[in-house]
C-alpha positions as CSV (number, residue, x, y, z in Angstrom):
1,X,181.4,58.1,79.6
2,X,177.7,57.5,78.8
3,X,175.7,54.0,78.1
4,X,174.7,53.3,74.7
5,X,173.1,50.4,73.4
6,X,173.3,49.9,69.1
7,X,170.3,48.0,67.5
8,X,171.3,45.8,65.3
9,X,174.6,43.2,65.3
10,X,175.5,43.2,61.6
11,X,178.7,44.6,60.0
12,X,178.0,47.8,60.5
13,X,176.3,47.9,63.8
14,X,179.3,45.5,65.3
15,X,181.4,48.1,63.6
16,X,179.6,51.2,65.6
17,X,179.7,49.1,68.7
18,X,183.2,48.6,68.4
19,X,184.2,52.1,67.9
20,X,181.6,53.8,70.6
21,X,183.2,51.4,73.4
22,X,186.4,53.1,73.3
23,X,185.1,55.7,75.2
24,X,181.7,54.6,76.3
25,X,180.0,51.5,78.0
26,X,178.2,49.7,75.1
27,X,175.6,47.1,75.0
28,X,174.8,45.5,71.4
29,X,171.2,44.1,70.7
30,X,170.2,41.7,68.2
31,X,167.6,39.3,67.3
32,X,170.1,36.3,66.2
33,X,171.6,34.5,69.3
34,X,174.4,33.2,67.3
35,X,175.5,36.2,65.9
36,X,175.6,38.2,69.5
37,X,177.8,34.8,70.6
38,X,180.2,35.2,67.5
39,X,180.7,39.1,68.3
40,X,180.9,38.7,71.9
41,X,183.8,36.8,71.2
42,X,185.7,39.7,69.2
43,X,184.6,42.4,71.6
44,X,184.8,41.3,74.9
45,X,184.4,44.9,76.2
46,X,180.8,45.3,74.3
47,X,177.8,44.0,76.1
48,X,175.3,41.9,74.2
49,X,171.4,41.6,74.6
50,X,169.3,39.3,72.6
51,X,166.6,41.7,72.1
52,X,163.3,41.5,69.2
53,X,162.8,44.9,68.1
54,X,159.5,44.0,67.0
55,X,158.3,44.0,70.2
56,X,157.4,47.1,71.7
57,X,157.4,46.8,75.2
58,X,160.4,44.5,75.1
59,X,162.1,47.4,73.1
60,X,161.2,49.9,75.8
61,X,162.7,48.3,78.4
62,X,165.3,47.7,76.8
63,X,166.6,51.0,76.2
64,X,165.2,53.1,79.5
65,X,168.7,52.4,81.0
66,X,170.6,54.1,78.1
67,X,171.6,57.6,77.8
68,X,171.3,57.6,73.9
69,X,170.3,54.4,71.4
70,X,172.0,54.1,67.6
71,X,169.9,52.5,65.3
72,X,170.8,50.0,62.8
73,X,168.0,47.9,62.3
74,X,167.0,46.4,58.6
75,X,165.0,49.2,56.8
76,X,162.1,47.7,56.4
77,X,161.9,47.5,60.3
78,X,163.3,51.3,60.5
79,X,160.7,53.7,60.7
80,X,158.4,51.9,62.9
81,X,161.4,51.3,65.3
82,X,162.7,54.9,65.0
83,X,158.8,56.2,66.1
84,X,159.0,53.7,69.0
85,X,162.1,54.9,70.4
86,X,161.3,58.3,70.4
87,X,157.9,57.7,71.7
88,X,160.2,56.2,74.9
89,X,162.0,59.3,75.2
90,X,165.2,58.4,73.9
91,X,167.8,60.6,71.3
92,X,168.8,58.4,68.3
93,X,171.0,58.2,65.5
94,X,169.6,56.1,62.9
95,X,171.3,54.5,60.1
96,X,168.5,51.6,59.2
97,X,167.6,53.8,55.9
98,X,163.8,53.2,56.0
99,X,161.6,53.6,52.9
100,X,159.1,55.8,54.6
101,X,159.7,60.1,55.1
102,X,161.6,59.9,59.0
103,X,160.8,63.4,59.3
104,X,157.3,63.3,59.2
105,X,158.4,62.3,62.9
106,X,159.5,65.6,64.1
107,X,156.6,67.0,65.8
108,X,156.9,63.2,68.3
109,X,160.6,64.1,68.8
110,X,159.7,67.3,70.0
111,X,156.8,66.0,71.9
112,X,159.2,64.0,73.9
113,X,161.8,66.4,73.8
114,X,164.6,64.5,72.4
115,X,167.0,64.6,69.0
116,X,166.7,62.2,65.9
117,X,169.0,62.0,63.3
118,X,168.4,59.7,60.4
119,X,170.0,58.9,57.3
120,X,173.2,58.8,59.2
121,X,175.5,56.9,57.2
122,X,178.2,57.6,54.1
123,X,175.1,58.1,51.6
124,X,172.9,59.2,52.6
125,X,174.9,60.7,55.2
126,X,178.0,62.2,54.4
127,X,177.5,64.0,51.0
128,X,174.2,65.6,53.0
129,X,176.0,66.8,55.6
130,X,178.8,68.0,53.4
131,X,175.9,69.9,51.3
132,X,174.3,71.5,54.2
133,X,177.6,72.8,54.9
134,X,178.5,74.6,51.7
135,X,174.7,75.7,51.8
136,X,175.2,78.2,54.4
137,X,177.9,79.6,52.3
138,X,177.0,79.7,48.7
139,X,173.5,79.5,46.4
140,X,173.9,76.3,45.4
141,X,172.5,75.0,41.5
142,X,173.8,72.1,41.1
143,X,174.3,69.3,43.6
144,X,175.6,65.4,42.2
145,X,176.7,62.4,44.7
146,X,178.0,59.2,42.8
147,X,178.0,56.4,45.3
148,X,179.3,52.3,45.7
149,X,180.4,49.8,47.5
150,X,182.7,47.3,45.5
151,X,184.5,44.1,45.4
152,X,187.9,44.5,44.5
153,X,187.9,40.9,42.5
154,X,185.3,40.8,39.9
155,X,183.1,37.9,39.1
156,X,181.2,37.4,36.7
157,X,178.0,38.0,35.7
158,X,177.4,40.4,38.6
159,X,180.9,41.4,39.6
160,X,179.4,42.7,43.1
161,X,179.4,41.7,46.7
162,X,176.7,43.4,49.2
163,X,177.1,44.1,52.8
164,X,173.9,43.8,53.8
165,X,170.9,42.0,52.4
166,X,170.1,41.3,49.0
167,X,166.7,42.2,48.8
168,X,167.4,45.4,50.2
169,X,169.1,45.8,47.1
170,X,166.8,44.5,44.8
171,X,164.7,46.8,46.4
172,X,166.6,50.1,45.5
173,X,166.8,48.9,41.6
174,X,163.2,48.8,42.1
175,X,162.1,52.3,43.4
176,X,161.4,55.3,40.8
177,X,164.3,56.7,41.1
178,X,163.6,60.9,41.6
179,X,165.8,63.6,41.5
180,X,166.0,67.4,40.7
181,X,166.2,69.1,37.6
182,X,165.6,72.6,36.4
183,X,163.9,73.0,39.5
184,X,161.6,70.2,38.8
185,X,160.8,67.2,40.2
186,X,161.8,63.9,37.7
187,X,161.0,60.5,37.8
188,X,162.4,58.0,35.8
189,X,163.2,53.8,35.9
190,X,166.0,53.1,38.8
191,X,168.5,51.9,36.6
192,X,168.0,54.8,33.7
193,X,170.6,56.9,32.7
194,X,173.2,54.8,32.7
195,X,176.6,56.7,32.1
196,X,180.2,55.3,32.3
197,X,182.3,57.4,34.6
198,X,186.4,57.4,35.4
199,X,188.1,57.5,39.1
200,X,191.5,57.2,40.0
201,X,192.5,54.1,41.4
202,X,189.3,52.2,40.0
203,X,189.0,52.7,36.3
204,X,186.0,53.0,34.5
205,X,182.7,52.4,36.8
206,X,179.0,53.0,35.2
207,X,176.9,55.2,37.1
208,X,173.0,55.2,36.7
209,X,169.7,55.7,39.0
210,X,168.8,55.1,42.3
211,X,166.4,57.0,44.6
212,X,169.0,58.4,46.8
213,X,168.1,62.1,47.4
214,X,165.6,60.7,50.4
215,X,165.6,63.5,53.0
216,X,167.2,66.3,50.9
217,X,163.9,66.4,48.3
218,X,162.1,68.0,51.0
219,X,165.0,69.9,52.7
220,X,166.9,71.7,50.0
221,X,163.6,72.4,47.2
222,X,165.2,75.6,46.5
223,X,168.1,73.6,44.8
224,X,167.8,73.3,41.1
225,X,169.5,70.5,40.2
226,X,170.2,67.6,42.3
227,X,170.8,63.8,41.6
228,X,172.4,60.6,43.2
229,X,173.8,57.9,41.4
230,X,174.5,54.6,42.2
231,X,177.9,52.7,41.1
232,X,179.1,49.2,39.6
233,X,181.7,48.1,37.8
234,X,180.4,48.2,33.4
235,X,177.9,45.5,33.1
236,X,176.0,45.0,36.0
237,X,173.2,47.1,34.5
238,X,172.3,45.2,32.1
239,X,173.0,41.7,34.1
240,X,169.7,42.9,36.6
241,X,168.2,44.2,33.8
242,X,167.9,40.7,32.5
243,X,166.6,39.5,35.9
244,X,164.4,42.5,36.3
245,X,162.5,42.1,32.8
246,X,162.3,38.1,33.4
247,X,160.4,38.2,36.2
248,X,163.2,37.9,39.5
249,X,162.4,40.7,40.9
250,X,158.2,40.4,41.1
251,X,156.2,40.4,44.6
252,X,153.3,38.6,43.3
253,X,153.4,35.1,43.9
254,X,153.4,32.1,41.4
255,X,152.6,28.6,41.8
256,X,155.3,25.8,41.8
257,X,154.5,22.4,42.2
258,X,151.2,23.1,44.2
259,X,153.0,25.9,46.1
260,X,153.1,29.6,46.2
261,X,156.6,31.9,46.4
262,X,157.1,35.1,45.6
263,X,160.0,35.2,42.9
264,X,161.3,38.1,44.5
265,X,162.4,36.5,47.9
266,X,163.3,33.3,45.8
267,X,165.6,35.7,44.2
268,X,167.0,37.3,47.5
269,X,167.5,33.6,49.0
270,X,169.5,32.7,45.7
271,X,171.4,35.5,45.0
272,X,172.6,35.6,49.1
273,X,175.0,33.7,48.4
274,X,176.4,34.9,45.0
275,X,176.6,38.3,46.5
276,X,177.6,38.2,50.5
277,X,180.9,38.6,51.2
278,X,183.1,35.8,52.6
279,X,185.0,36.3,55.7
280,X,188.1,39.0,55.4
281,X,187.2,39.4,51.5
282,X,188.2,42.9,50.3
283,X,185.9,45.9,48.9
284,X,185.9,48.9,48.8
285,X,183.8,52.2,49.2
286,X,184.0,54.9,46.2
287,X,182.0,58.3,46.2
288,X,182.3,61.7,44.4
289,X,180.3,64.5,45.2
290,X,179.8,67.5,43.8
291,X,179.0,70.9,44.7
292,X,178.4,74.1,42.0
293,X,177.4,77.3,42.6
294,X,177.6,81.1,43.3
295,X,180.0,82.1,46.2
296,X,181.5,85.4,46.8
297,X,180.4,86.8,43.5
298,X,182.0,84.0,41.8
299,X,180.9,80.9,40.5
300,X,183.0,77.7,42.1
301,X,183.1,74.3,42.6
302,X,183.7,71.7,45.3
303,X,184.7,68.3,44.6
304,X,184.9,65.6,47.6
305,X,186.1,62.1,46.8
306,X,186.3,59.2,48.8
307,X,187.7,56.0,48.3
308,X,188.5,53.9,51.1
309,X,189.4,50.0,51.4
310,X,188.5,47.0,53.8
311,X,190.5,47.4,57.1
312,X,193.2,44.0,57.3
313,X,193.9,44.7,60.8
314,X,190.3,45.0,62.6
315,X,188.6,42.9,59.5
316,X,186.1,45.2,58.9
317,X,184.5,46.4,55.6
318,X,185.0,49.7,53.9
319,X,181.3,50.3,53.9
320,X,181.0,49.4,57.7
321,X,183.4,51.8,58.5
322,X,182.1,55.1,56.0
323,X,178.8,54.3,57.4
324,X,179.2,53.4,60.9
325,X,181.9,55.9,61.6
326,X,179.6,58.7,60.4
327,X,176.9,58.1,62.7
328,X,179.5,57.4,65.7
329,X,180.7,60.8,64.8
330,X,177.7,62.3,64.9
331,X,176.6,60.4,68.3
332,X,179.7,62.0,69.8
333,X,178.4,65.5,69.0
334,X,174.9,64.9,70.3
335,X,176.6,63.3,73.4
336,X,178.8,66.6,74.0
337,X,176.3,68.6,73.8
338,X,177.1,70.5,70.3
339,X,174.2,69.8,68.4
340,X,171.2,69.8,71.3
341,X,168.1,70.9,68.8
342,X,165.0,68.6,69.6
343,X,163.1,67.1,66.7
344,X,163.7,64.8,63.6
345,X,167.0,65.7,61.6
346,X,168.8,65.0,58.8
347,X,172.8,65.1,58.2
348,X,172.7,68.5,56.2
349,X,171.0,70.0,59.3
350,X,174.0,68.7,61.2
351,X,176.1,70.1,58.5
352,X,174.6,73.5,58.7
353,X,176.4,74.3,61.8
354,X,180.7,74.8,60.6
355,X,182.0,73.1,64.0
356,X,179.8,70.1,63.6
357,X,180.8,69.6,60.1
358,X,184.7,69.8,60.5
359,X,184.4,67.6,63.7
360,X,182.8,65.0,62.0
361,X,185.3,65.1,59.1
362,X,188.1,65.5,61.9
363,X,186.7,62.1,63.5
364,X,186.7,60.2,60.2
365,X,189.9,61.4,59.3
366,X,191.1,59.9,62.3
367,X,189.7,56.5,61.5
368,X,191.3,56.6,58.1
369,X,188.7,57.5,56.3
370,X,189.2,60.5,54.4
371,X,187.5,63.0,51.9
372,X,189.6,65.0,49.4
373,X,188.5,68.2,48.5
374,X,189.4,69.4,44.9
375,X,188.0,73.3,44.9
376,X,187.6,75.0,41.5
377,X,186.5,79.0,40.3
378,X,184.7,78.5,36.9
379,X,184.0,82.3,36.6
């Protein structure tokens, strides 16, 4: 049994907290008093701290006592908190998804000797791990993961619910969205490309660009084709679209009445409520990933879906569980010992070794949330 403490008291850090304590002691840490309260009162076996993250020293002594910290703090807070935990000698799984290049932080992990592992969520997260994996096994040309997070009632105009903050969203249909092609680097306009694909289960969802590849652009560039796309339901495209090209989405502020706002967090603060979802409301995670390439003198394919649904007994959402449940998994392995390297890593490192791969996927399966493989020889 070792002591943990999780950064972060949202849905999915509750949802990380919750699982860990099964078989650890667990301390929770969160800025918001009330929310620590609300939690303590559903896990009564997970310790809570109130606890800035902002502040340095208070950070450090907040996590000398533990044997290993997960990370879930917003993203804009992430890479600054990651640094600062490894800079106090802790190992850390991070899930907080930060803007910034985590492993430009590799040569401090191995300064203080410890492990890292960002980006350790469903995606990015899973389909990089499930990459590294068939990496060691086949030259890989062509690499697609088709990603969302969905209400299962629609409403109109946006017919989506978020799990975490708006403007973190806003944010991603913001970024240049790059990805890989021909062995080439592309940029293009987040939201570009849009293309209407068909799962079972769902229906019709459109697919179009985000700048999801984060990690893997620097860690598989001899990979000629690789892209990540973002999912809605049909419509929601053109629905931001709108907001985007009238102005919704800008930093600069404007004056209004005498006083200044940035229509950007105007738009966050309005669109909270439209797109947070209500107590016990379901959703739903989707993702298809896709894997081509030469393998045994053949030319095959590997197809891993996921769709998994909001849990009616523990009340927790789909996306809290593929996320959190990923980077529990992978705390588990650093815990045991099986993945012990020192430095700043990714998922698809950790899928790069076959035992860590299939106990990972062995873990989630166990939680219900599984991945099935559809393998195919095109030549």
């Amino acid at each position: 049994m070792s002591n943990i403490i999780v950064l972060g008291a949202g849905m999915v850090g509750s949802v990380m907290a919750r699982d860990l304590s099964e078989k650890h002691d667990v301390t929770i840490a969160d800025i918001n008093k009330l929310t620590l309260k609300a939690l303590k009162k559903r896990l009564t076996q997970v310790n809570t701290l109130e606890l800035d993250s902002t502040n340095l020293e208070a950070l450090k002594s907040a996590i000398e006592p533990f044997d290993m910290v997960v990370c879930g703090v917003p993203g804009h807070l992430g890479f600054v908190t990651l640094k600062n935990i490894i800079e106090a000698g802790k190992s850390v799984v991070d899930i907080s998804f930060a803007p910034e290049n985590c492993l430009e932080l590799d040569y401090l992990a191995k300064k203080h000797d410890v492990t890292a592992v960002i980006d350790c969520g469903v995606a990015p997260g899973m389909d990089n791990l499930l990459l590294g994996f068939h990496k060691t096994r086949m030259e890989i040309d062509h690499f697609e993961c088709l990603v969302g997070g969905l209400p299962k009632e629609r409403r109109r105009p946006f017919e989506y619910k978020a799990s975490f903050s708006p403007i973190d969203v806003i944010e991603e249909y913001m970024r240049p969205a790059r990805f890989i092609a021909h062995g080439r680097t592309v940029t293009r306009e987040p939201l570009s490309d849009r293309e209407l694909v068909e799962f079972d289960k769902i229906g019709t969802l459109e697919a179009f660009n985000t700048d999801g590849l984060r990690s893997l652009m620097f860690t598989m560039k001899d990979i000629p084709n690789m892209k990540e796309k973002t999912l809605r339901y049909p419509g929601h495209v053109e629905s931001i679209r709108t907001l985007k090209a009238s102005g919704f989405f800008d930093k600069e502020p404007i004056q209004v009445n005498g006083m200044e706002i940035s229509p950007l967090e105007f738009t966050s603060k309005v669109l909270i409520n439209e797109w947070k979802l209500k107590p016990k409301e379901e959703e739903f995670t989707i993702m298809r990933v896709t894997i081509r390439g030469q393998e045994g003198g053949k030319q095959k394919e590997y197809i891993y879906e996921l769709y998994d649904e909001y849990d009616k007994v523990k009340h927790e959402t789909s996306m809290a569980r593929t996320t959190g449940f990923t980077a529990t998994a992978v705390t588990q392995l650093l815990l045991r010992g099986k993945f012990d390297k020192k430095g700043v890593f990714a998922p698809e490192h950790i899928g790069g070794h076959a035992d860590c791969c299939k106990t990972v996927i062995d873990y989630l399966e166990e939680r219900r949330v599984r991945y099935r493989l559809d393998e195919n020889t095109l030549s």
